[in-house]
C-alpha positions in Angstrom: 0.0 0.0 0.0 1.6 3.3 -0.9 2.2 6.3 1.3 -1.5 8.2 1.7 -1.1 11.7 1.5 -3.3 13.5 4.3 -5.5 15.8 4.3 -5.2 19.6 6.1 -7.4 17.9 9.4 -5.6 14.0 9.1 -8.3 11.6 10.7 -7.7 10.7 14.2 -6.3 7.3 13.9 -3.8 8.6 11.7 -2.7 11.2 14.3 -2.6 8.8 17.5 -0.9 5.9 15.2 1.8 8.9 14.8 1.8 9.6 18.5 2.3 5.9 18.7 5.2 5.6 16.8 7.2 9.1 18.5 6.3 7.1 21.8 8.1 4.1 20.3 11.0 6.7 19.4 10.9 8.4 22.7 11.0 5.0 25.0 14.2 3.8 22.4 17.3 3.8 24.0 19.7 6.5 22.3 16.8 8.1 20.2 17.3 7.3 16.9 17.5 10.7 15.2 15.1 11.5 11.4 18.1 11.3 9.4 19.0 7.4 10.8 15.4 6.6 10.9 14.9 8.1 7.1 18.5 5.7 5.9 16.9 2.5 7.8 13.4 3.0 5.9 14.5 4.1 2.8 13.1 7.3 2.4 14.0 11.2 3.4 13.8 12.7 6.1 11.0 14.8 5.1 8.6 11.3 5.0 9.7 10.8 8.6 8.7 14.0 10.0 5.7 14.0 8.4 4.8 10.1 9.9 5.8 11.3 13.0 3.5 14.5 12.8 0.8 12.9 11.4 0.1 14.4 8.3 1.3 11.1 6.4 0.3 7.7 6.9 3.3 5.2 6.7 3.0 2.2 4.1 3.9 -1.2 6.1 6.8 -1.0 4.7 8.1 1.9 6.5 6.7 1.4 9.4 8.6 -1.9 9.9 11.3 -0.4 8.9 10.6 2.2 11.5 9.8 -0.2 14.7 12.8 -2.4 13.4 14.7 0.8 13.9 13.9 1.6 17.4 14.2 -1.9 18.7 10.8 -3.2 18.4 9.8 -6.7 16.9 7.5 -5.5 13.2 5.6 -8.0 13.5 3.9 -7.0 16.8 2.7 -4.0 14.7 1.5 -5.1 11.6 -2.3 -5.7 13.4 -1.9 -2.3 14.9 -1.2 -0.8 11.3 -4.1 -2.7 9.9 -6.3 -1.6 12.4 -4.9 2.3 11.9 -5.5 1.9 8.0 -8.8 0.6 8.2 -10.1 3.4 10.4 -8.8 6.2 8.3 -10.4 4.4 5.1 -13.8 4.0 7.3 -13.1 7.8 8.3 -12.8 9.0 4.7 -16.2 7.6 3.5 -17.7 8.9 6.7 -18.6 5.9 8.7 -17.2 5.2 12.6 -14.7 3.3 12.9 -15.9 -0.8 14.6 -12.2 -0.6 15.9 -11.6 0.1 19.6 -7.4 1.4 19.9 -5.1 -1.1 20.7 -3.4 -0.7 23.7 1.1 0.7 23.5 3.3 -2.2 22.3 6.7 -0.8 23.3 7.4 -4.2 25.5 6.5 -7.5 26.3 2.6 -7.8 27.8 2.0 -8.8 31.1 -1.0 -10.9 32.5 -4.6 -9.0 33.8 -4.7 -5.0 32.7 -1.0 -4.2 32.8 1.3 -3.7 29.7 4.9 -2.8 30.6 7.6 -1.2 28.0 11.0 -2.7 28.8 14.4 -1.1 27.6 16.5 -4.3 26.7 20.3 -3.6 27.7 22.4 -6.3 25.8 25.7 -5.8 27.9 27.6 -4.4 30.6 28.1 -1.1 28.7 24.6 -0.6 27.7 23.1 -0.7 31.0 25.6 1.5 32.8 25.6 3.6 30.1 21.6 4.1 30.2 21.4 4.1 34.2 24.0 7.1 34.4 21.9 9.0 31.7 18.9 8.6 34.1 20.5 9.2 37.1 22.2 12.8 35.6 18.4 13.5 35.1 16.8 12.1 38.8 15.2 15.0 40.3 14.6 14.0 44.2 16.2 10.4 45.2 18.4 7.4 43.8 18.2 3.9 45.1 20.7 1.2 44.4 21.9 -1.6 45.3 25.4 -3.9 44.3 25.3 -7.3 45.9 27.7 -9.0 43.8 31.0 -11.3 45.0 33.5 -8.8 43.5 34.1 -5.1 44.2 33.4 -3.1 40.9 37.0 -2.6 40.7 37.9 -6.0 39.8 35.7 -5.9 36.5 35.7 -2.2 36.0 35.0 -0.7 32.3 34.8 2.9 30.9 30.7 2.6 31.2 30.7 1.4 34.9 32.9 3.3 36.7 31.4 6.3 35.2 28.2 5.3 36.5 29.5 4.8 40.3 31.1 8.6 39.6 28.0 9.7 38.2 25.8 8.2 41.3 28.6 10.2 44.1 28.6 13.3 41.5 24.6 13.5 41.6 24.8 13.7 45.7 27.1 16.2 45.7 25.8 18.5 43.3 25.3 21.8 44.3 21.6 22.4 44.3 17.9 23.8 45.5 16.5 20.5 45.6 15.6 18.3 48.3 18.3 15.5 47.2 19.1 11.5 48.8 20.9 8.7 47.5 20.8 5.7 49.0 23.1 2.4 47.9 22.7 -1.1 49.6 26.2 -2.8 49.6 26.1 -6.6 50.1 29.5 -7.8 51.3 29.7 -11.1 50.5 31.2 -13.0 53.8 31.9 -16.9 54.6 31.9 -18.3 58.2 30.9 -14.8 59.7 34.7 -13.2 58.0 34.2 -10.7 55.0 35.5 -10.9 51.9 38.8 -9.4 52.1 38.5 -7.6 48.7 35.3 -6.2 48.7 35.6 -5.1 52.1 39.2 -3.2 50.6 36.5 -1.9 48.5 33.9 -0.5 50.8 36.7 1.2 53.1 37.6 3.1 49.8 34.3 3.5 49.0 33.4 4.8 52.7 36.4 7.5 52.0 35.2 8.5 48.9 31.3 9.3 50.0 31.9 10.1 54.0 31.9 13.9 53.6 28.5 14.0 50.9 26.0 14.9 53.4 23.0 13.5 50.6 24.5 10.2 50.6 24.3 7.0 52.6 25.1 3.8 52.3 24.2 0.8 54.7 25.5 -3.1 54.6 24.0 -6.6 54.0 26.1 -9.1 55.0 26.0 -11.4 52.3 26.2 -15.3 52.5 25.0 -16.9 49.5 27.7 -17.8 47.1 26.0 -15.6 44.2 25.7 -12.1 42.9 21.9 -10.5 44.0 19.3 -9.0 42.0 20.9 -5.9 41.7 18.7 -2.2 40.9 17.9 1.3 40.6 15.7 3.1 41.5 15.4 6.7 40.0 12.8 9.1 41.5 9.4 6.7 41.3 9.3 6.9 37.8 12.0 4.4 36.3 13.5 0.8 37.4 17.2 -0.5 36.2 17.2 -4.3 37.1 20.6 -6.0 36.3 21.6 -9.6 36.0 25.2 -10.8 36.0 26.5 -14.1 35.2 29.4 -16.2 35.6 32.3 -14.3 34.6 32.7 -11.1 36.1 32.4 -9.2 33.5 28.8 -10.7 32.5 26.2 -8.0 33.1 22.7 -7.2 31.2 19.2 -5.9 32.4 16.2 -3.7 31.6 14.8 -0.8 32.7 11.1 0.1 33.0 9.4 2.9 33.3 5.7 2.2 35.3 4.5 4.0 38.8 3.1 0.7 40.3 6.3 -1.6 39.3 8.4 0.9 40.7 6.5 0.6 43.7 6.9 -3.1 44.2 10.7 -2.6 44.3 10.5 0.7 46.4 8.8 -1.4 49.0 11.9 -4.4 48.6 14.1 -2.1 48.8 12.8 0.4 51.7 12.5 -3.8 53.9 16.4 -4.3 53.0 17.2 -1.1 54.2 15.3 -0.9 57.4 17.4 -3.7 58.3 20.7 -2.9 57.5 23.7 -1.3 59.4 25.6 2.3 58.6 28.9 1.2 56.6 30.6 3.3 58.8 29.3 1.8 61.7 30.1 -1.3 60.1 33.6 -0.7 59.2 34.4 0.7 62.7 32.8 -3.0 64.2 35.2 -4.8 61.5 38.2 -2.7 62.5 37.2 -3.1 66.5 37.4 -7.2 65.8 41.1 -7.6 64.9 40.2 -10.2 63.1 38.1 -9.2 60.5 35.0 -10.4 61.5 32.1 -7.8 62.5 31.6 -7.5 66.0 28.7 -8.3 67.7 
């Protein structure tokens, strides 16, 4: 089906299937820009700005092209397109459209009424890379956690350690706003002694943070011989969940933006942290043992 030119008042399926597809662009990691979207669907960069004003109506064509583009699977659209081309035929002969709108496909569907739009992070830069760009932006509070059996400065890359900077550079910021950032450290321990490494770690850590007033960070002693879920949590709009594997270096996750699935994880993570103590406190208890395991 070719490109249909619209009209100076495009119907209104055509305009919300465009304010479908500049929410696919907007929830796309590293927003494609028109010129990249025009080269991947084979057209110019005039025919994308008008599809994503809505005063053109894409062929299937270029709309695969367009939700191959920004990450989405085509083929979840191509009943959605259907739907949107059969209600602005229907529209143009002056009969209402039969078709209720579909609800967002930016992600994979959940059971009951809920539909959730995950950002898929493919590797260790990815997902660091995407966490510090929503951190730089957090308004009020960050929540993290890193339960893993290495300190971050055994399997440091470009992309991570700039995202620990970025998390101690948010505190610190000079600023009007009412700011707190609060990081759960699990330091892996065996027989009731820490790790000797990540608790190397933690004393630099404690060093580096001590003196940010909008910062704390509180300990979980942690026994299992496995990395944790590991998050964050960015104001209460947006989740980063990461999952590590086997080699230290293994990392990938996804982040999603929803007010109720951000609250599920608020709540996990306010029950770790009622229970956990100061990592000062807990240093000072390590160094009062003389043997490396926390007093008390």
């Amino acid at each position: 089906m070719p490109d249909r030119q619209t009209s100076p008042e495009p119907p209104d399926a055509q305009l919300a299937f465009a304010a479908e597809l500049r929410e696919l662009r907007r929830r796309t990691y590293r927003k494609p820009t028109e010129e990249s979207l025009a080269r991947k669907m084979g057209c110019g960069r005039s025919t994308v700005s008008a599809i994503l004003n809505g005063r053109r109506f894409p062929n299937w064509e270029h709309t695969a092209a367009f939700a191959e583009a920004c990450g989405a699977d085509p083929s979840k659209w191509r009943d959605r397109w259907l739907r949107a081309s059969r209600q602005i035929e229907e529209a143009a002969k002056g009969r209402p459209s039969p078709f209720p709108q579909l609800p967002f496909v930016g992600g994979p569907e959940g059971k009951g009424d809920a539909l959730l739009a995950a950002h898929w992070y493919r590797n260790n830069r990815e997902f660091y890379e995407a966490a510090s760009a929503r951190a730089r932006q957090a308004r009020s509070e960050i929540r993290v956690t890193y339960t893993r059996r290495y300190p971050p400065t055994q399997y440091t890359t470009p992309a991570s350690a700039a995202y620990f900077r970025t998390i101690l550079d948010w505190a610190g910021e000079d600023s009007d706003d009412e700011r707190s950032v609060r990081r759960v450290i699990g330091i892996p321990e065996r027989d009731g002694v820490p790790d000797g490494d990540m608790l190397s770690w933690a004393r630099q850590h404690y060093e580096e943070s001590k003196h940010i007033l909008t910062y704390e960070a509180g300990v979980l002693r942690w026994t299992a011989a496995a990395d944790g879920l590991n998050m964050a949590l960015i104001d209460d709009s947006v989740v980063f969940l990461a999952f590590s594997g086997g080699p230290r270096q293994k990392l990938n996750g996804f982040s999603v933006e929803d007010p109720t699935f951000m609250s599920y994880f608020a709540a996990y993570f306010d029950q770790l942290w009622a229970a956990l103590q100061p990592l000062g406190t807990y240093l000072d208890a390590v160094d009062g043992s003389g043997s490396g395991r926390p007093a008390g």
